[in-house]
N, C-alpha and C positions, 0 to 999 in steps of 0.2 A: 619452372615457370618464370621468364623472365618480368623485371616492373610493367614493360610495357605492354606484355601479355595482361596482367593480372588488371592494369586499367584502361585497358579495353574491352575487358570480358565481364567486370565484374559490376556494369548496369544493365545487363543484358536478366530479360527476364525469361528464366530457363528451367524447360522440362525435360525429362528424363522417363523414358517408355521402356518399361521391360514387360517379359510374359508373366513369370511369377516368382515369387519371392516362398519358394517351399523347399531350398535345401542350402546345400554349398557347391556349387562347381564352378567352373570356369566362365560363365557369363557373370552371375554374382560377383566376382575376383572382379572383371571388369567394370561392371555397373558401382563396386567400393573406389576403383577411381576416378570414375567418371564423377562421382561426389564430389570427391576432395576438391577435380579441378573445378568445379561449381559449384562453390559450398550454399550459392541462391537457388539452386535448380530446384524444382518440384518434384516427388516419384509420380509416375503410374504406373498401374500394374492389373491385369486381370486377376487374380488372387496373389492371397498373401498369408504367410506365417510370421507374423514380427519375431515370434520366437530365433528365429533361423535368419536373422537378418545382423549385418556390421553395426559394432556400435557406434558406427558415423553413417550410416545407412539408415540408420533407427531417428538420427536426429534431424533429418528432411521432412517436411510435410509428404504424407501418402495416402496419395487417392488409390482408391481398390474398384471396381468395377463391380455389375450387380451380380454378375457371379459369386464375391464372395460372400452372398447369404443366401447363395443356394446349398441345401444339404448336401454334403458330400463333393462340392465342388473343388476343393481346397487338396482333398484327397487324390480325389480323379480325376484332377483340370482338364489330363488329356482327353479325357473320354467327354468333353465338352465342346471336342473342338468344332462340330459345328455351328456352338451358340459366341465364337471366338470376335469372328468379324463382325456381328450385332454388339457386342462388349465392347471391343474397342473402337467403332464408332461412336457410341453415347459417350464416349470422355470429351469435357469443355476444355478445348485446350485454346481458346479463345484468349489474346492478348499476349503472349507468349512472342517474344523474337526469335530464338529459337526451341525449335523439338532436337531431340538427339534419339531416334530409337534404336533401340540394340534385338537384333533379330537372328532366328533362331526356331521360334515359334514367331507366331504371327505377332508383328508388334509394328512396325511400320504402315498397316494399313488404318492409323485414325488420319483424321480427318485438321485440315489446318489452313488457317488462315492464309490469302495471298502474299500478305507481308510479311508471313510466320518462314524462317526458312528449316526446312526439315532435310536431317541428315540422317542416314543410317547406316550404323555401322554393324555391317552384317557380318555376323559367325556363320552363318550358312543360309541358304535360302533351305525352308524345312524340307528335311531329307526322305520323312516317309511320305510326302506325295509327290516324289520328284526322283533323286537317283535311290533311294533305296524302295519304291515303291514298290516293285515286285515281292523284294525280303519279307516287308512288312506282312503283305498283303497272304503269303504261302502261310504266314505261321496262323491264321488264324483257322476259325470252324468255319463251315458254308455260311450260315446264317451272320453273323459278324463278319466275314468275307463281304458278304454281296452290301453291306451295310455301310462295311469301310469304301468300299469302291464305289459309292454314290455320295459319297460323303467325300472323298479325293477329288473325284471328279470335281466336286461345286468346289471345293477349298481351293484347287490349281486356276482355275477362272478368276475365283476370286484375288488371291496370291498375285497373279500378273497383271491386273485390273492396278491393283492398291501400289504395286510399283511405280507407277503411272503419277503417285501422288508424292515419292520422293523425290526431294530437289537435286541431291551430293549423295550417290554411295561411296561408303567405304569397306573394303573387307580385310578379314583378319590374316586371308593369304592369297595367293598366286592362283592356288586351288579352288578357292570358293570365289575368287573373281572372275575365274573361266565360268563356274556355275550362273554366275548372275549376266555374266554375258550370255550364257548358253538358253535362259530360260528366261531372263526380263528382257535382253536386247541392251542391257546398260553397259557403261563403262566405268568400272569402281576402284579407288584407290586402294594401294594395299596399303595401312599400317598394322601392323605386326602386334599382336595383343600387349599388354603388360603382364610382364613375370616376376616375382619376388626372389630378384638372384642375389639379393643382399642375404639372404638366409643360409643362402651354400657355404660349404668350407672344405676343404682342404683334409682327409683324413691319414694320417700313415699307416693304418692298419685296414684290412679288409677281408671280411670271410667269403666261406666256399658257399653262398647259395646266392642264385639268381633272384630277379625283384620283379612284382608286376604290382601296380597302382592304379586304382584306377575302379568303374563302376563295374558289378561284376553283370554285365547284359551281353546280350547276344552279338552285339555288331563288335562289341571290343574282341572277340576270338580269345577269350582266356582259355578255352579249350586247346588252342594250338600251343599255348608254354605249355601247359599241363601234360599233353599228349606228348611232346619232345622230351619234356627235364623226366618223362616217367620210362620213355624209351633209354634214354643216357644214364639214368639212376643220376640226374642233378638235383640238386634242392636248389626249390625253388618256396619262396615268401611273395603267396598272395594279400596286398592290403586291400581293401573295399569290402560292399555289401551288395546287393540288386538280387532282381529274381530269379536268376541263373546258377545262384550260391548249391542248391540243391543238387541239380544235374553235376555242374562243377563237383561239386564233393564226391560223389559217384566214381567218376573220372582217374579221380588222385590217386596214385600212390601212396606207398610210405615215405617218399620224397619231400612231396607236398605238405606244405603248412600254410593253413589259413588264419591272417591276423585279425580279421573280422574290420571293423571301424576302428580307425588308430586317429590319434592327437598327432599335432603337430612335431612334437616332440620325438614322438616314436619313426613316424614317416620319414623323417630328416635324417635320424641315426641308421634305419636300413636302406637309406639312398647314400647316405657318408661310406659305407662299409661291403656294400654288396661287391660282389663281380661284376654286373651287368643290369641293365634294365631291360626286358625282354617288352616287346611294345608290338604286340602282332595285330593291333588292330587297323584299319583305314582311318585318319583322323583331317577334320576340316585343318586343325593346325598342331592341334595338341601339347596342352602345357606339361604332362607329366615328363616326356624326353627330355625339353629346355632343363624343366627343376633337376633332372638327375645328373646332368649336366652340370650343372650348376655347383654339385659336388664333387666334379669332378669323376664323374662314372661314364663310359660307354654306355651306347644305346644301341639292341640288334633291334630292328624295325623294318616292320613292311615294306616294299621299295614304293608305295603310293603314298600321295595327300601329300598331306602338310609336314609330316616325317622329311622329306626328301628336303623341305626349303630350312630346315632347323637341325638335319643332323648331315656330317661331315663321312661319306664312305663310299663305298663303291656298291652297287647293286647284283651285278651277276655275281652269281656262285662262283665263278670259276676266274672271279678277276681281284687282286690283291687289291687290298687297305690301300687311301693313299697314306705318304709318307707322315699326312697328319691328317689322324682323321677324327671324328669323337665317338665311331660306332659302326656296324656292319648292316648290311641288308639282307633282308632275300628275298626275291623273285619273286614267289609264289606264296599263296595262302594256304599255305599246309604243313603239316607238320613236319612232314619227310624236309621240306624245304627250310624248315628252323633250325633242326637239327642240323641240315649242311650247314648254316650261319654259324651256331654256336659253336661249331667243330672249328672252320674256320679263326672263329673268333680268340679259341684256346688257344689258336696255332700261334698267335702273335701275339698274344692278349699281353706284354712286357714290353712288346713296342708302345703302346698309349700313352699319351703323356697327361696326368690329370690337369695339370698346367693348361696344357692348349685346350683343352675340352672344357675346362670351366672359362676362358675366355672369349671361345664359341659362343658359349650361354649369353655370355653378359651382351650380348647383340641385340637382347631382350627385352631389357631390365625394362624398370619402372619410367622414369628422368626420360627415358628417349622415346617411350608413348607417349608422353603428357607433351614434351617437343613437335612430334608431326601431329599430333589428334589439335594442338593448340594450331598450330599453320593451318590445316586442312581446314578446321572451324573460322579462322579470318579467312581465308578465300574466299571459302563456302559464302558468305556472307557477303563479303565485297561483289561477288560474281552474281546472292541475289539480289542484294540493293540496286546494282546496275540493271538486273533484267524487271524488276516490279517498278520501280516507279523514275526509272528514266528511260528518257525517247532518245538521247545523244548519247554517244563516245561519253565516258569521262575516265581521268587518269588521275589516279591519288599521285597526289604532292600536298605539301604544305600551302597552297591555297585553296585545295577542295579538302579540308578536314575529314568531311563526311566518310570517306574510306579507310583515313587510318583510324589505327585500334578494331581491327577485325571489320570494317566497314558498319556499324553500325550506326544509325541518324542520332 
């Protein structure tokens, strides 16, 4: 953050809209730096767990919506999602220069004053009533079926209605800004999440078992490592937990090892050491390839999403590594198809250079979000100042003030 960022941002009176604050993944990662660069901003949030929150996340004023004194809501938020867009309307977000919301679940639909300017920076536009709606919708019973699908129905109306109310999208990639043009009609910038690639390093020793990180649910496809590393007899090291763990376990071989929830500590020394990170899911951008990266590890990875914009390889089966790459693809979502990857992968796996793989990563980092998310938020700003309350052209220089430092009055 440079001086002249920090005094122009830092009279701005600024909130900060998330869904909920009930675990650790990759929106929480972001919404801890969305803090720091606003250490004035307000939270909101439709429920919350302070327990499970940063301790510079903790030290923000946090409003909670009337959700959080409904029984069981804290638990099941999702299962609330019809009472979502009544919740996050009743938030006052009144006086406010800027909103920032981070979307995902619904969060960009409150509501804001004309002078307020509202950005959002979208992880995805929500995937189970939009591209994953079919998925969702097969797993469940008839009765919950027909429940979810009238309940999609009103949320997609609503969804593209509340778009209508953001000033500045921005998305986390390439991939979810096709989605937002696909489904809101908008045009959203991409910057690229923050990653903590100051934690990677450099390891000289590395064992024989592949790695999977990550939540253990249905759309990440842990089933397809497990099903390949059990057909090859590889070992593989599952980290995570979700409610998949069961079936998953079923699945395993004697290959298979599951770490359960791991510490930071742990997670870091089997990405330092592994052979590979195996990443078979579709992801909107996905931080776990960057981090393994980051140490310097190969990634085989689905040839879709946000994989394709964050790792360095060639896709078809049948077409070599480039001459620098940080990891392999495959085609298809199957197992038979990972298996040809990781075969492939063995075939070369001495040409990688952990060098150029961990400086892929760092394309990432922390310093070079807080860089574009700071530009894009002066824009943002200058672009609304100009359209709410002037009638003329005007051009920052040093005799209209009013624009420099993020264009605020």
């Amino acid at each position: 953050m440079t001086r002249s960022q920090q005094q122009g941002n830092s009279d701005l009176k600024v909130a900060l809209i998330f869904y909920w604050f009930v675990g650790h993944g990759g929106g929480e990662q972001v919404m801890d730096v969305l803090a720091e660069m606003f250490p004035q901003a307000d939270l909101f949030c439709l429920v919350a767990e302070r327990s499970t929150m940063t301790p510079r996340l903790r030290r923000h004023r946090l409003t909670t919506s009337f959700l959080q004194h409904v029984p069981g809501a804290r638990r099941w938020h999702r299962h609330f999602l019809p009472l979502h867009p009544l919740a996050l309307e009743q938030m006052d977000l009144s006086g406010y220069d800027l909103v920032v919301s981070l979307e995902s679940g619904p969060t960009k639909g409150v509501l804001t004053h004309t002078e307020t300017c509202h950005i959002c920076y979208c992880l995805s536009p929500m995937r189970y009533i939009w591209d994953l709606y079919p998925e969702y919708r097969r797993q469940f019973g008839t009765i919950v079926r027909s429940v979810f699908s009238l309940t999609a129905h009103y949320m997609r109306m609503w969804d593209l209605a509340s778009a209508a109310r953001v000033d500045c999208f921005a998305a986390i990639s390439q991939t979810v800004a096709a989605r937002i043009q696909k489904h809101y009609r908008r045009d959203a910038s991409v910057i690229y999440p923050p990653v903590n690639i100051s934690a990677g390093y450099l390891s000289q020793e590395h064992d024989d078992y592949y790695l999977v990180v990550g939540r253990l649910v249905d759309y990440k496809r842990v089933d397809l490592a497990i099903n390949a590393c059990n057909q090859l007899k590889r070992k593989l090291r599952i980290i995570g937990k979700g409610d998949q763990y069961e079936k998953l376990s079923r699945l395993a071989g004697p290959t298979i090892e599951f770490l359960g929830y791991a510490d930071d500590q742990t997670v870091r020394e089997n990405y330092a050491h592994c052979r590979a990170l195996l990443f078979p899911g579709e992801e909107d951008f996905g931080i776990v390839p960057v981090e393994a990266q980051s140490f310097g590890r190969p990634v085989i990875a689905f040839g879709r999403g946000g994989a394709l914009e964050t790792i360095i390889g060639s896709v078809a089966n049948n077409e070599p590594c480039p001459a620098y790459s940080s990891g392999c693809f495959f085609p298809e979502q199957t197992a038979e198809s990972l298996v040809d990857a990781i075969l492939r992968f063995e075939s070369i796996e001495k040409e990688f250079s952990p060098a150029f793989i961990r400086s892929n990563a760092q394309r990432f980092d922390i310093p070079r979000f807080k860089l574009e998310m700071y530009d894009f938020v002066e824009t943002s700003l200058a672009n609304h100042h100009l359209s709410a309350v002037s009638l003329t052209p005007l051009v920052a220089s040093d005799s209209n003030p009013q624009l420099k430092g993020g264009g605020h009055r």
